[in-house]
C-alpha positions as CSV (number, residue, x, y, z in Angstrom):
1,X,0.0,0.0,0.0
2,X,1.1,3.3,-0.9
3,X,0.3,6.8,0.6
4,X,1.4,9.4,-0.7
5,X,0.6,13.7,-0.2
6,X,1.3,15.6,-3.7
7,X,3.4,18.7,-4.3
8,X,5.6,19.9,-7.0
9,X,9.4,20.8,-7.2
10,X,11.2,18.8,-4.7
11,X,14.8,17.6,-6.1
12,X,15.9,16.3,-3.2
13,X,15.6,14.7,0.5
14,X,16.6,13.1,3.6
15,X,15.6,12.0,7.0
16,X,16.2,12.2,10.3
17,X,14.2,10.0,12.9
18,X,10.5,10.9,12.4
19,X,11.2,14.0,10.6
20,X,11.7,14.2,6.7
21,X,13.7,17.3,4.9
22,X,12.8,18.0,1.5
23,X,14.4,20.5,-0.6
24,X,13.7,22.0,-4.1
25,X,11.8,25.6,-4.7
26,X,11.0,25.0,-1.1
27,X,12.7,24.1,1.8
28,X,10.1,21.8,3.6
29,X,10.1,19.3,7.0
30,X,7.3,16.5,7.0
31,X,6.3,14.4,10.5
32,X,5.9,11.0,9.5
33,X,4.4,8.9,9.2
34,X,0.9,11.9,8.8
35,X,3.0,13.2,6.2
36,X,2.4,16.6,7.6
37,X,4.3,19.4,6.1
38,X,6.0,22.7,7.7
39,X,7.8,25.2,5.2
40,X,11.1,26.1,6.3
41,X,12.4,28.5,4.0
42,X,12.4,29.6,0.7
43,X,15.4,29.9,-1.2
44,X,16.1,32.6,-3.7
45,X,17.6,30.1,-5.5
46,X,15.9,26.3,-5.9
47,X,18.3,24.1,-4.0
48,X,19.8,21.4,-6.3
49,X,21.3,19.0,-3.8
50,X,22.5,19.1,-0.2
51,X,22.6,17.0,3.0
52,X,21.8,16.9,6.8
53,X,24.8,18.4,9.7
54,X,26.0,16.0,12.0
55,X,23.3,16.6,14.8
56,X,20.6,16.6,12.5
57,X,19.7,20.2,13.0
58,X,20.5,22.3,10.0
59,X,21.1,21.4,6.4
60,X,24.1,22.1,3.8
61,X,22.2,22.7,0.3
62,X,23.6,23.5,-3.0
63,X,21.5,27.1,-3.9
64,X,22.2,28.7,-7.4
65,X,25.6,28.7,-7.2
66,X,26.5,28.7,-3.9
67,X,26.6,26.3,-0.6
68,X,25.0,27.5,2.1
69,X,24.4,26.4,5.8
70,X,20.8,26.4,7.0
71,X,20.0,25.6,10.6
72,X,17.2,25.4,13.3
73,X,15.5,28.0,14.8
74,X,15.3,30.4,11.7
75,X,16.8,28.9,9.2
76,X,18.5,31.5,7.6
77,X,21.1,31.1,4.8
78,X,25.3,31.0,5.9
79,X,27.6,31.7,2.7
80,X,29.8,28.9,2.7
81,X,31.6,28.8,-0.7
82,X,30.4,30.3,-4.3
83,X,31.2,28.5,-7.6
84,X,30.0,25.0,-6.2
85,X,28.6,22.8,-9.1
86,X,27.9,19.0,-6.5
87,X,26.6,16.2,-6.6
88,X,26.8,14.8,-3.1
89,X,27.9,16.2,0.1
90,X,28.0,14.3,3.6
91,X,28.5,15.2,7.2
92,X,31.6,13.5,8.6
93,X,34.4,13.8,11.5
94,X,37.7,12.7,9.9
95,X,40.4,11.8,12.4
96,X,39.0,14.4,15.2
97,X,38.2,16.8,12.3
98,X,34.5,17.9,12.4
99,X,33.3,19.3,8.9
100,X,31.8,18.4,5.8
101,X,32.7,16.1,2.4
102,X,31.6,17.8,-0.7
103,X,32.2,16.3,-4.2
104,X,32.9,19.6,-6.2
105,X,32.4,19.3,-10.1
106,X,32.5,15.5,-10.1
107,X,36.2,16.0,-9.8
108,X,37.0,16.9,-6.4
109,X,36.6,15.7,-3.0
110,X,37.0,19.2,-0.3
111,X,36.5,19.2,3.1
112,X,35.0,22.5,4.9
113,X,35.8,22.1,8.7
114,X,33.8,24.3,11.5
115,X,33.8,26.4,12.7
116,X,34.6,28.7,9.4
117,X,34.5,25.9,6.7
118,X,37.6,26.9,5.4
119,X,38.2,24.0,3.1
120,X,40.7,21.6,2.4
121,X,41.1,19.4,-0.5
122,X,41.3,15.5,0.0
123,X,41.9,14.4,-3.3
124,X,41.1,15.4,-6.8
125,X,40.0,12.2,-9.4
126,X,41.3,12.1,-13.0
127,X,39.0,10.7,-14.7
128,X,36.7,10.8,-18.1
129,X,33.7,10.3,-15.7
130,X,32.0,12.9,-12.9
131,X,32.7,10.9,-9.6
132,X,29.7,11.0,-7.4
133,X,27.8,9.1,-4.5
134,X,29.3,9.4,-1.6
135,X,30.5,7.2,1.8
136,X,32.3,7.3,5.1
137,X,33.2,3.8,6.3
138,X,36.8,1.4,7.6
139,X,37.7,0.0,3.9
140,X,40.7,-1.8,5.1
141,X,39.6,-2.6,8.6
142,X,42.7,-0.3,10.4
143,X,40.0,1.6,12.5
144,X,40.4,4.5,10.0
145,X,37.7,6.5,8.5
146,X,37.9,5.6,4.6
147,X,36.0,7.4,2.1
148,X,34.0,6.2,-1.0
149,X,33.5,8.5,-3.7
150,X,32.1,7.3,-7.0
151,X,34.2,4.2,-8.6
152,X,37.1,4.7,-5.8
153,X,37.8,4.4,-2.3
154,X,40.1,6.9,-0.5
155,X,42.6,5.6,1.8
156,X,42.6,7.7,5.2
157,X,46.2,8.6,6.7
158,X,47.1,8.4,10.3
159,X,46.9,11.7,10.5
160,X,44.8,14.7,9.0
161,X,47.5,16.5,7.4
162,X,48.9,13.9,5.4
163,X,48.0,12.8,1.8
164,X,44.8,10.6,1.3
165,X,45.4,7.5,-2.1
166,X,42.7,6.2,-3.9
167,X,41.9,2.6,-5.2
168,X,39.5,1.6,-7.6
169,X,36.5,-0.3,-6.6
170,X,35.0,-0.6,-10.4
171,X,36.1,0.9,-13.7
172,X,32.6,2.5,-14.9
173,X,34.1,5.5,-17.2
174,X,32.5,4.6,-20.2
175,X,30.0,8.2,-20.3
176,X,30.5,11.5,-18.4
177,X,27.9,10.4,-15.9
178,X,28.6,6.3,-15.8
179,X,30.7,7.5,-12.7
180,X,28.1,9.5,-11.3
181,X,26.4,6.8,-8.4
182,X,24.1,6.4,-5.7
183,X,25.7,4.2,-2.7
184,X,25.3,2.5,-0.4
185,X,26.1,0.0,2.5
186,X,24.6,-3.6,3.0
187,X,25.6,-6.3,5.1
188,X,29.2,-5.2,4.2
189,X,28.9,-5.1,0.4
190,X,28.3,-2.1,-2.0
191,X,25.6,-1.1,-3.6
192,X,25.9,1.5,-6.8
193,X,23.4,2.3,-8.9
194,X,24.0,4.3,-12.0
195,X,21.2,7.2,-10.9
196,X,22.2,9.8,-14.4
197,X,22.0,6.9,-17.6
198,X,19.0,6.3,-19.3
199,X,20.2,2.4,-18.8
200,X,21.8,2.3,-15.2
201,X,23.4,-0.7,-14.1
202,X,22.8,-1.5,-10.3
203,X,25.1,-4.0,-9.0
204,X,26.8,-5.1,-5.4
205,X,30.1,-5.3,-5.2
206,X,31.9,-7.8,-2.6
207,X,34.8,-6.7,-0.7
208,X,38.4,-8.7,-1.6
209,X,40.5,-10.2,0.8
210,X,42.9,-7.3,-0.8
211,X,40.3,-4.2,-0.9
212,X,43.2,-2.2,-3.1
213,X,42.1,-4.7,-6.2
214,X,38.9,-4.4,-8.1
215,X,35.6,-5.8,-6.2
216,X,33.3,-9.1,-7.2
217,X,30.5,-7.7,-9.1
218,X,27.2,-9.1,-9.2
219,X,25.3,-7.4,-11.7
220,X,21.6,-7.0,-10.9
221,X,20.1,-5.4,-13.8
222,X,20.1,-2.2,-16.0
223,X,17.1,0.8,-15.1
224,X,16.3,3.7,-16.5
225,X,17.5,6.3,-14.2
226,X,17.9,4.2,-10.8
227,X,18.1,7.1,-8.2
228,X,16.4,6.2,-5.7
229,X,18.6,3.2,-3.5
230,X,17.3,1.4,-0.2
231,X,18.6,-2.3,1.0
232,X,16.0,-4.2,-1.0
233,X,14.3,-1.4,-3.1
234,X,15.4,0.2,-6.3
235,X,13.2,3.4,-7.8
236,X,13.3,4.6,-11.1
237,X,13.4,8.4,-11.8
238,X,12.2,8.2,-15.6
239,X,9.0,10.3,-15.3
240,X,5.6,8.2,-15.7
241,X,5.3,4.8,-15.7
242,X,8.7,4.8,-13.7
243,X,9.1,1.0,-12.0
244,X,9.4,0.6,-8.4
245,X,11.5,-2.7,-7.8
246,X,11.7,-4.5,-4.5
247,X,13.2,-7.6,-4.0
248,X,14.0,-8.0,-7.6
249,X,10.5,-7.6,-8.7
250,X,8.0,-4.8,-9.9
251,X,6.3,-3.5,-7.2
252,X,4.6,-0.3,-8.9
253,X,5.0,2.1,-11.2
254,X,5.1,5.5,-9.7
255,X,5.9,9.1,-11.9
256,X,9.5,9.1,-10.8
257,X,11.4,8.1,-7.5
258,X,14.7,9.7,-6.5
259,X,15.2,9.4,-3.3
260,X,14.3,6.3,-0.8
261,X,14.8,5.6,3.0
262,X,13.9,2.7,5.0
263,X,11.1,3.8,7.4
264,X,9.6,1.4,10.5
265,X,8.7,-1.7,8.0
266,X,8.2,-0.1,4.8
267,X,9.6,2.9,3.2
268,X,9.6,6.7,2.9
269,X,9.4,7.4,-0.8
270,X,10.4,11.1,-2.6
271,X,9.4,12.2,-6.3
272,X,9.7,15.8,-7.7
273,X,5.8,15.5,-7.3
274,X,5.0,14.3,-3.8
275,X,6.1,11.9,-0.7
276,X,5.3,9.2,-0.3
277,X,5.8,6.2,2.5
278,X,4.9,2.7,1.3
279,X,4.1,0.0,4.0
């Protein structure tokens, strides 16, 4: 069963306990599961992408042009950086560091640490594909805070100063955007979906004994635009007649799905037209 409240714009979303941010020509936060809606802000600029802080308080978002800071009570907009053109951003502590990950331009992993967010860069990718998707997690098991950006994963040092490496996970550079995932953790393997082709592959990838060489992969079918990524369930973002996928199969068809969060014992489900929860 689906249930779902309509309204029009949202690009992007993410939750926190019983409260669900989306963002868009609106900034907005929904109570689940009544699926009431509180508007937050409205941005001069529609906000293409962005991500929670670390206390689940305040948001980064990408608006126009620039990254900006939002955060309860008020809300209001904190210049962080100008020029910013990303896909993903993520809230993370690196070895005692507080701050947060952006991947800038596809091409770039930078770190902006409070109090200021003066940034530093981690590592820059050369590559014919835009990296994206975007993961904190101990790769190599030396209780070390690794990062995963698009077909790599980045190698923390022993200490913040000194230079991060990358290792391939996959080789997908076969189109600008065939690097350009959505990720994710289960069990211990990799999910990565293809979100920006037409034909996405989805596929998990097992962890080698040596994680420095490329992963297993177990292919699990091509979708047309597979955006939206939780454990079981896969969403199309393809407009109408989009397919819902759970468990391998067709579980509806919905007008587009980008974003999808596991949610008591169903899910919490976000189009550009509505939201969703699916029991």
């Amino acid at each position: 069963m689906i249930l779902g409240l309509f309204l029009f714009g949202i690009t992007g979303a993410t939750l926190h306990g019983n409260t669900l941010y989306t963002w868009g020509d609106r900034l907005l936060a929904w109570t689940l599961p009544k699926l009431k809606s509180q508007m937050l802000a409205a941005p001069a600029h529609p906000a293409a992408s962005g991500c929670p802080d670390d206390q689940g308080t305040g948001l980064f978002l990408q608006e126009g042009d620039q990254l900006v800071y939002r955060k309860s009570p008020g809300w209001k907009p904190r210049t962080i950086d100008h020029g910013i053109d990303m896909h993903d951003c993520l809230a993370a502590t690196l070895l005692g560091h507080r701050g947060l990950l952006v991947v800038q331009r596809g091409m770039q992993v930078r770190f902006y640490e409070y109090p200021d967010f003066q940034y530093r860069e981690i590592y820059s990718f050369y590559s014919r594909s835009r990296q994206g998707g975007l993961l904190v997690t101990d790769i190599d098991g030396d209780g070390l805070p690794d990062i995963v950006c698009g077909n790599y994963w980045i190698k923390s040092p022993a200490e913040f100063d000194l230079p991060w490496h990358d290792f391939a996970i996959e080789l997908y550079n076969e189109e600008p955007l065939s690097a350009t995932l959505r990720l994710q953790l289960v069990n211990g393997d990799l999910m990565v979906a293809q979100g920006e082709l037409a034909n996405g592959r989805v596929a998990r990838f097992r962890k080698p004994a040596d994680p420095t060489q490329l992963w297993m992969e177990e292919r699990l079918g091509e979708f047309r635009y597979p955006r939206a990524l939780a454990g079981k369930l896969i969403g199309e973002d393809n407009g109408p007649h989009s397919r819902l996928f759970l468990n391998g199969k067709v579980a509806a068809e919905t007008n587009g799905i980008h974003s999808a969060f596991r949610y008591r014992r169903g899910y919490v489900l976000v189009g550009r037209d509505g939201v969703y929860i699916r029991k």
